[in-house]
N, CA, C and O atoms as a DFTB+ gen file, in Angstrom:
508 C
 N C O
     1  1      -2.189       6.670      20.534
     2  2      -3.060       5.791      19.789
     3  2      -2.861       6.069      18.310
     4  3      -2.707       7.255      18.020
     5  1      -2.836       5.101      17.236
     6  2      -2.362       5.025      16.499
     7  2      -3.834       5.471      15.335
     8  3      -4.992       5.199      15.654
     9  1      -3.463       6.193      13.976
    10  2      -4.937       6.673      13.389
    11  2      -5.138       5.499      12.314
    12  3      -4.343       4.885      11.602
    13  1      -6.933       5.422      12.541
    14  2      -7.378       4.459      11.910
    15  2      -7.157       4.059      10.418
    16  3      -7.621       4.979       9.743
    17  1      -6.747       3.272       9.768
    18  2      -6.637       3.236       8.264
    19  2      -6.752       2.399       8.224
    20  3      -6.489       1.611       9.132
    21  1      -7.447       1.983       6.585
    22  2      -7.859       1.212       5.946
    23  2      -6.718      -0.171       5.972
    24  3      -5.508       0.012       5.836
    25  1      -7.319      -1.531       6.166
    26  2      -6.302      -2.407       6.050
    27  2      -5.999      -2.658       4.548
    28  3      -4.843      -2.961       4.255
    29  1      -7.171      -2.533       3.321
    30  2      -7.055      -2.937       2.222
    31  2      -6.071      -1.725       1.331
    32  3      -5.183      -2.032       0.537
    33  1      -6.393      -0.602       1.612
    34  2      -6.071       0.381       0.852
    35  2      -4.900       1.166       1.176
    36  3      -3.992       1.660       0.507
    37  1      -5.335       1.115       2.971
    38  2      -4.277       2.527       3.590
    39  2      -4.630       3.649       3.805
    40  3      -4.066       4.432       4.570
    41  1      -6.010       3.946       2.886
    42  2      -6.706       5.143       3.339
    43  2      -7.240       5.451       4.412
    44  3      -8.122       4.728       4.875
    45  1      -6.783       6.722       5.129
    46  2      -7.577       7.286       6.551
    47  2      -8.136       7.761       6.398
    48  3      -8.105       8.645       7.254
    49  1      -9.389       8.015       5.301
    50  2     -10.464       8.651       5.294
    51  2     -12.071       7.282       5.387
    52  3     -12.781       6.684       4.579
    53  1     -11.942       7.382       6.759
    54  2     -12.986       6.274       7.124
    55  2     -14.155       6.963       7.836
    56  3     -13.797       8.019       8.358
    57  1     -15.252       6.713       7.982
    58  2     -16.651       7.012       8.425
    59  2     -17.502       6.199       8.917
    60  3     -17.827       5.089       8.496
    61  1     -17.864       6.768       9.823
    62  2     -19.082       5.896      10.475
    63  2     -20.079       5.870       9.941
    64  3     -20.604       6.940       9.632
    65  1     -20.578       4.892       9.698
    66  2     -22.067       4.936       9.002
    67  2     -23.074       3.232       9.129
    68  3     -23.004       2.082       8.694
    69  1     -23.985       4.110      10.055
    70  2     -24.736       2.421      10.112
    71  2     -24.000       1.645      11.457
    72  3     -24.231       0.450      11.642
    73  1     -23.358       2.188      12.114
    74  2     -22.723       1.013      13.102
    75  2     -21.486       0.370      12.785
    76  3     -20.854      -0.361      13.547
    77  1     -21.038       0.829      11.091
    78  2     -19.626       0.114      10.507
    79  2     -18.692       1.360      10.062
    80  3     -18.643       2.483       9.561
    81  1     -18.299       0.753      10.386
    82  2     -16.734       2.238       9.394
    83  2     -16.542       1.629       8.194
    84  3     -16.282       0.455       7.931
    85  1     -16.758       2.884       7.278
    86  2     -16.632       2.366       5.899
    87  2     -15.658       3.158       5.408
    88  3     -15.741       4.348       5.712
    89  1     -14.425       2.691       4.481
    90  2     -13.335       3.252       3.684
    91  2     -14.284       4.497       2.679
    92  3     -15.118       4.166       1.836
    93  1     -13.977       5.708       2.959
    94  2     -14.338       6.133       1.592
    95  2     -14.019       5.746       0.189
    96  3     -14.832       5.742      -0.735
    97  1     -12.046       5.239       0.072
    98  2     -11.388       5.234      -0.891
    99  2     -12.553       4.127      -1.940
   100  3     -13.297       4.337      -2.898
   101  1     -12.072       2.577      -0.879
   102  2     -12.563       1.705      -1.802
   103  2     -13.667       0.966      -0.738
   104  3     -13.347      -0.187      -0.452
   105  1     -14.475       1.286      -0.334
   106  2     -15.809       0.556      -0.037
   107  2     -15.475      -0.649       1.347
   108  3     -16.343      -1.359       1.854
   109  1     -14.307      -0.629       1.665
   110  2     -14.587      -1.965       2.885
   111  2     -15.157      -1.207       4.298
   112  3     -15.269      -0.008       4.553
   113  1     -15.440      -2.302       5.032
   114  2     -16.016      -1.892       5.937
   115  2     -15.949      -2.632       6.823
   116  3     -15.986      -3.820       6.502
   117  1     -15.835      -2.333       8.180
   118  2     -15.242      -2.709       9.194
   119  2     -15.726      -2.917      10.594
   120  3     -15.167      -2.060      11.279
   121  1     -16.519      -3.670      11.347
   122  2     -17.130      -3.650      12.498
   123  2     -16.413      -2.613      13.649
   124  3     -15.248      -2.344      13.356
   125  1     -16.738      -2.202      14.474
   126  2     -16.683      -1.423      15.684
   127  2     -15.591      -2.165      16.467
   128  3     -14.559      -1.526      16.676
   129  1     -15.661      -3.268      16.873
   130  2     -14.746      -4.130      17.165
   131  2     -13.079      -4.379      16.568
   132  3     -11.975      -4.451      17.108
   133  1     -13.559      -4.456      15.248
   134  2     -12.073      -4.379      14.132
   135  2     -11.735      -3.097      14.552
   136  3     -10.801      -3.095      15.353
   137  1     -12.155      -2.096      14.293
   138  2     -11.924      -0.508      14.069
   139  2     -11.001      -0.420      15.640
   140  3     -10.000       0.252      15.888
   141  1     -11.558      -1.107      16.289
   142  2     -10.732      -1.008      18.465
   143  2      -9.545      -1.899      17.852
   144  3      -8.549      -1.294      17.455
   145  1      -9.576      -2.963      17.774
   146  2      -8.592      -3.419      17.263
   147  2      -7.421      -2.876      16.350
   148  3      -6.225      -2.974      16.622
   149  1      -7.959      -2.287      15.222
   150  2      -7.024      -1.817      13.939
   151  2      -6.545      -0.509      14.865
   152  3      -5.458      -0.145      14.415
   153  1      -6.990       0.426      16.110
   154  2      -6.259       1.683      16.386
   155  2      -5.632       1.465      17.717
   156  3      -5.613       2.413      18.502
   157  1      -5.001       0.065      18.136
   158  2      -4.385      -0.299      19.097
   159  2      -2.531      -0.153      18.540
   160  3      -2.147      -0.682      17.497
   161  1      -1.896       0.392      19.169
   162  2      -0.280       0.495      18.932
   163  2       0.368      -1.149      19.333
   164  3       0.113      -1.972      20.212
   165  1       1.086      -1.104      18.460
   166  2       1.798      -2.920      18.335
   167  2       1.012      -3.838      17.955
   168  3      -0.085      -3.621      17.440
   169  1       1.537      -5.051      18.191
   170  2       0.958      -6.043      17.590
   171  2       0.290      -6.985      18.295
   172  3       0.837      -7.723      19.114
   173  1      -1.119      -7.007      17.966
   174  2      -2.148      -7.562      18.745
   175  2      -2.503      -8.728      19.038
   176  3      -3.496      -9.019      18.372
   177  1      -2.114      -9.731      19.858
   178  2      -2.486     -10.978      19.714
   179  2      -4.256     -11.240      19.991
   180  3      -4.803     -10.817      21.011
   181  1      -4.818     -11.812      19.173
   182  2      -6.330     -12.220      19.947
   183  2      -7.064     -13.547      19.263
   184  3      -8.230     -13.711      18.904
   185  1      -5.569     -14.684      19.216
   186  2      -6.147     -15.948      19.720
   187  2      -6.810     -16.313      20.627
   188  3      -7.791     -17.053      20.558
   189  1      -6.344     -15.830      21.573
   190  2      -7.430     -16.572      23.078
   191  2      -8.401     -15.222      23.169
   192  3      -8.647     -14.387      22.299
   193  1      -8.897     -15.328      24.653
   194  2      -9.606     -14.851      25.042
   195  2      -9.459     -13.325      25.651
   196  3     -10.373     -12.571      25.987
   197  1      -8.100     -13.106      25.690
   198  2      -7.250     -11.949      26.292
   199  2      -6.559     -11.417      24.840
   200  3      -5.997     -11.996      23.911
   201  1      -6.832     -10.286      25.077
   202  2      -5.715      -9.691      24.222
   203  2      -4.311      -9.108      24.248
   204  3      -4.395      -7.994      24.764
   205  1      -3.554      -9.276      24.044
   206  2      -2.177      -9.016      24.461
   207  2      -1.727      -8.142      23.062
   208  3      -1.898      -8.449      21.882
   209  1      -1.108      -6.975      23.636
   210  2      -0.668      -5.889      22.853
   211  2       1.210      -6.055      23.111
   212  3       1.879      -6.005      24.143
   213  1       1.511      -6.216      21.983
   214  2       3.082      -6.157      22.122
   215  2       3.819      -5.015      21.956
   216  3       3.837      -4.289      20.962
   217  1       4.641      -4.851      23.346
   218  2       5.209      -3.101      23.674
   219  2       6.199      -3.163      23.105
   220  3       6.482      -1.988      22.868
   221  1       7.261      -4.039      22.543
   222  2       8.457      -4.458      22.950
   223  2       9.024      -3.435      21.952
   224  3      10.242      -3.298      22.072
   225  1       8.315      -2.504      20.769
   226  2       9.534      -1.912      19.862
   227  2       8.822      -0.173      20.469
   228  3       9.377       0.796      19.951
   229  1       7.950       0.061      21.249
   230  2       7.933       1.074      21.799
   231  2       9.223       1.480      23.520
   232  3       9.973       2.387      23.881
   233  1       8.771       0.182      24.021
   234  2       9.855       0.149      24.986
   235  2      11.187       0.311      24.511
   236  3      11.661       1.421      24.753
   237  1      11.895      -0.458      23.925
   238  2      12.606      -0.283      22.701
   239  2      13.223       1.350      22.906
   240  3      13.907       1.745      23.850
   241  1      12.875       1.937      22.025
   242  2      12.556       3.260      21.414
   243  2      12.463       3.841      23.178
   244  3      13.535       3.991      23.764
   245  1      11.498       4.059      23.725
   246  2      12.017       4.329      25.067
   247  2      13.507       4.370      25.674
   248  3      14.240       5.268      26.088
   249  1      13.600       3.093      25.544
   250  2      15.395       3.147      26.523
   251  2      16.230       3.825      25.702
   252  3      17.068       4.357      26.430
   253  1      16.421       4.060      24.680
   254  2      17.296       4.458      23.786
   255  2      17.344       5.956      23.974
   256  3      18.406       6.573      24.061
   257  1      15.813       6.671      24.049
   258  2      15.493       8.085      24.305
   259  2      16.119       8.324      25.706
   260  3      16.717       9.381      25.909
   261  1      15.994       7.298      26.771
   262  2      16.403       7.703      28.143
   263  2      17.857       7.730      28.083
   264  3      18.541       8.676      28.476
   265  1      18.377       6.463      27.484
   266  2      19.713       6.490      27.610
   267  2      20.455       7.534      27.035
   268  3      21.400       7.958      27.700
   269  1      20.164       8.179      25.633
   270  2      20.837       9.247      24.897
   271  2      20.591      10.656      26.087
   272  3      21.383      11.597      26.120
   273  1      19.397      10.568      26.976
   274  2      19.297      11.693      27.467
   275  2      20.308      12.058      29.202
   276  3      20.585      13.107      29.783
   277  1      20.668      10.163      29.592
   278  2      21.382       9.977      30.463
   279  2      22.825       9.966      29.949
   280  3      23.522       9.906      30.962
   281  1      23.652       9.996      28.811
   282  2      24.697      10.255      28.563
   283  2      24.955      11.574      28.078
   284  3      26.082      12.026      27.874
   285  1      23.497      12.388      27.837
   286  2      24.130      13.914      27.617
   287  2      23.748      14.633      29.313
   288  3      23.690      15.860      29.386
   289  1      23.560      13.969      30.317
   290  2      23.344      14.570      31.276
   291  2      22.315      14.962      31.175
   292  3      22.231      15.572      32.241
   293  1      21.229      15.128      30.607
   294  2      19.794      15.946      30.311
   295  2      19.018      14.914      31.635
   296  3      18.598      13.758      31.572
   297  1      19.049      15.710      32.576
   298  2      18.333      14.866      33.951
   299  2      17.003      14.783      33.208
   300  3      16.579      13.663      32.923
   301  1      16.446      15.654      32.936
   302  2      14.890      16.375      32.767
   303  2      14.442      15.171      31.870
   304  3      13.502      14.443      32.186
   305  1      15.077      15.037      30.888
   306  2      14.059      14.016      29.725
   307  2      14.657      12.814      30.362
   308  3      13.752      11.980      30.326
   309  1      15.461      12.401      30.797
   310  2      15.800      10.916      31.284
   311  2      14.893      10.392      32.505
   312  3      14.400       9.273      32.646
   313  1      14.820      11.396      33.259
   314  2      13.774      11.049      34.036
   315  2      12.059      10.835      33.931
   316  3      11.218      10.200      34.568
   317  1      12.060      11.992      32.426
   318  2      10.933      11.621      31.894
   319  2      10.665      10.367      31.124
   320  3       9.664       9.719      31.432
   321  1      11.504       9.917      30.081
   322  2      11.643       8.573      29.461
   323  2      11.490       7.596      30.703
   324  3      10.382       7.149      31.003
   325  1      12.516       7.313      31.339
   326  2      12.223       6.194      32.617
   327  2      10.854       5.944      32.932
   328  3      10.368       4.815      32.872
   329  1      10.039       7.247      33.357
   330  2       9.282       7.091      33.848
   331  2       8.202       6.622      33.376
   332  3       7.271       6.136      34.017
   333  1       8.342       6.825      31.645
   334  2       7.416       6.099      31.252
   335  2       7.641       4.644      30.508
   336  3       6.736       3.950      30.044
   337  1       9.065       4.334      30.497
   338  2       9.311       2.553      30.629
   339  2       8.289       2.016      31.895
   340  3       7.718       0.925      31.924
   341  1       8.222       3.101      32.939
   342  2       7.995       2.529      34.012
   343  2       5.945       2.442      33.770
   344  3       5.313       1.688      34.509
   345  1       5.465       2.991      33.075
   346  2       4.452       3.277      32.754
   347  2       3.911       1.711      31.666
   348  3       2.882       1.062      31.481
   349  1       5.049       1.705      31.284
   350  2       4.460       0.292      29.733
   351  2       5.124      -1.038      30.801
   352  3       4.289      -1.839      31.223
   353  1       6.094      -1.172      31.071
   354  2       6.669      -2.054      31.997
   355  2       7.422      -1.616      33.554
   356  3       8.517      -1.079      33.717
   357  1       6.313      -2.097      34.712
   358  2       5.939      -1.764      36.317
   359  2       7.464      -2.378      36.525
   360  3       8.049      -1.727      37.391
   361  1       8.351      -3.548      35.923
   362  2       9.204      -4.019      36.988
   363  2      10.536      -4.108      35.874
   364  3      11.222      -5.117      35.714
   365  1      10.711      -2.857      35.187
   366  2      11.985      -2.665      34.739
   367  2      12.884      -2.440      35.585
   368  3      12.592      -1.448      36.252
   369  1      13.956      -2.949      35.905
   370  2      15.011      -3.013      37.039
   371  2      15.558      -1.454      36.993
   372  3      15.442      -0.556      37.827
   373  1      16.313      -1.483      35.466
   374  2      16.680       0.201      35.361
   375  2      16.431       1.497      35.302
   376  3      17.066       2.452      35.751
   377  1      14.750       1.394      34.282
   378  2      13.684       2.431      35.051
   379  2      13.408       2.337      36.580
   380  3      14.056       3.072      37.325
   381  1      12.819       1.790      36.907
   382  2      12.904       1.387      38.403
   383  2      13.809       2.087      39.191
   384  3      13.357       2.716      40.147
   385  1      15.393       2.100      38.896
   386  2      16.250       2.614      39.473
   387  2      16.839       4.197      39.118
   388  3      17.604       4.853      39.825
   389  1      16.331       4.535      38.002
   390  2      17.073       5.458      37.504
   391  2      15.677       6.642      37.785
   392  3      16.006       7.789      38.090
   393  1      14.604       6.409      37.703
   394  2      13.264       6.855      38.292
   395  2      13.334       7.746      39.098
   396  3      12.890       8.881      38.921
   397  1      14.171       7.153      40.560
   398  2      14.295       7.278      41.926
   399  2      15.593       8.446      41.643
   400  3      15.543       9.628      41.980
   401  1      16.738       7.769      40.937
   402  2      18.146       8.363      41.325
   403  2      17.651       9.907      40.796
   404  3      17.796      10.924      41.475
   405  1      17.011       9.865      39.382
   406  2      16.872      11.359      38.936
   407  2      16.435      12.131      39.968
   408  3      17.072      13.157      40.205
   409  1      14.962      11.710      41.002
   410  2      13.823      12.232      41.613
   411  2      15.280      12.936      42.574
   412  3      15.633      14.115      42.570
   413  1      15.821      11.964      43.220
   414  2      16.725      12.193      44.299
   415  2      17.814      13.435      43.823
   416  3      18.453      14.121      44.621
   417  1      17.868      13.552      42.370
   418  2      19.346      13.865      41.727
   419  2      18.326      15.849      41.892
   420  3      18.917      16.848      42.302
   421  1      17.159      15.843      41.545
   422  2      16.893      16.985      41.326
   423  2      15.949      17.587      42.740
   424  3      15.124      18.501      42.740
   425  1      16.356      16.808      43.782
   426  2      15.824      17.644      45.292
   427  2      16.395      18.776      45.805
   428  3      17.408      19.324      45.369
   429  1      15.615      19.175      46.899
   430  2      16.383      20.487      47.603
   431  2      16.920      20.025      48.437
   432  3      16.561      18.901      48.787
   433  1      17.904      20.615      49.053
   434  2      18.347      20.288      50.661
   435  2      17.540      19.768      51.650
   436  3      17.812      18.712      52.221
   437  1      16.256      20.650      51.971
   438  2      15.727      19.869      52.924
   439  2      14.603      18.732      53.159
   440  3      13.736      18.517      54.006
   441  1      15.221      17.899      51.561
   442  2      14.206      16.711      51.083
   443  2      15.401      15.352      51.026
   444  3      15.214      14.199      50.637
   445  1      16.573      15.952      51.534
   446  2      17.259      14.685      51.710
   447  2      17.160      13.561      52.216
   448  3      17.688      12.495      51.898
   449  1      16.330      13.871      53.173
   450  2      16.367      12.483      54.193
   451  2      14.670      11.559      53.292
   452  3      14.492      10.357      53.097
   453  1      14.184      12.184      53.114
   454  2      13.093      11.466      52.396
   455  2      13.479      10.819      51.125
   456  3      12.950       9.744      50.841
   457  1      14.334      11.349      50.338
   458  2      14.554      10.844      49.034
   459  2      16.434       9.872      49.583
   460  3      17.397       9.518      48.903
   461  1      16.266       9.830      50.406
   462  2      17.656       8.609      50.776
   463  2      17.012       7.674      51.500
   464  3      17.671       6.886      52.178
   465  1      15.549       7.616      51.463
   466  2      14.598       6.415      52.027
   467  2      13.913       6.101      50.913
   468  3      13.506       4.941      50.853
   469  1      13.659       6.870      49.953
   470  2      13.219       6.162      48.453
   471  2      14.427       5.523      47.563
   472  3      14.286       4.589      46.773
   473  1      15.431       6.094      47.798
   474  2      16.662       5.180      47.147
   475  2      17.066       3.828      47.810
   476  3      17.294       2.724      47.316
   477  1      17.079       4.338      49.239
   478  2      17.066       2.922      50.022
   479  2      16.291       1.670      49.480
   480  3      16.717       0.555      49.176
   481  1      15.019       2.194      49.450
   482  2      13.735       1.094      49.459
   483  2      13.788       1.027      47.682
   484  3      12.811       0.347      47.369
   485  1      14.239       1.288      46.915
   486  2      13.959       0.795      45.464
   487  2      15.227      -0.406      45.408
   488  3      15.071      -1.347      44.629
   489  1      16.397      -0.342      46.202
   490  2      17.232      -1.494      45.901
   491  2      16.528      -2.880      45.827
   492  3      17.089      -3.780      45.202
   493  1      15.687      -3.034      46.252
   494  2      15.194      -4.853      46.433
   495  2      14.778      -4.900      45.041
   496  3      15.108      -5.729      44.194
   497  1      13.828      -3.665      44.894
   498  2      13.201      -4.266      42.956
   499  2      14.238      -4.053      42.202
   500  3      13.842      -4.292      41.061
   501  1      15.625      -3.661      42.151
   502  2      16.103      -3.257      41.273
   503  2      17.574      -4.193      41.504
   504  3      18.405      -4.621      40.703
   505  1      17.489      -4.249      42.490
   506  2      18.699      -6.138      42.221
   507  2      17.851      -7.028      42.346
   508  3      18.179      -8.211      42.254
């Protein structure tokens, strides 16, 4: 979550007071509502009635972390990155797949047959 600052100024020295957050710097002040709004990550749509938060330069930034960690072989963080593409977006084909292959890539011997039924069963979401 991203820290609250001032839209006018930039200053993060804000306070509650009265039910409003008020800028120390220069005096604005901000409903409870704005303040949920202003400490949401990306960019917030709230024309309608729904709010829609745009992931797309965190996801972004995600694949790039997984992928640098899948071309140095680093199972450990690639599987961690994936997993959390898989966390911001449920039906990424390649998180999705690469999720599973790590889980499978770092088993013991006698977890084979279970993790060659989770590789099995992720092919449908992932073609």
């Amino acid at each position: 979550m991203k820290q609250l600052s001032c839209e006018m100024c930039g200053s993060t020295d804000l306070i509650k007071d009265g039910g409003v957050f008020v800028c120390q710097t220069c005096g604005c002040k901000y409903s409870v509502e704005e303040a949920k709004k202003m400490m949401i990550e990306g960019t917030v749509d709230v024309s309608g009635s729904k709010v829609k938060v745009d992931n797309a330069e965190r996801l972004k930034n995600l694949h790039q972390l997984a992928d640098r960690a899948k071309e140095e072989n680093d199972t450990e963080n690639a599987a961690k990155y994936f997993e959390q593409i898989l966390l911001e977006d449920p039906n990424d084909w390649e998180a999705n797949f690469y999720t599973v292959f790590y889980a499978a890539h770092n088993i013991k011997l006698a977890e084979i047959g279970a993790a060659d039924n989770k590789v099995s069963n992720c092919f449908g979401s992932v073609l």
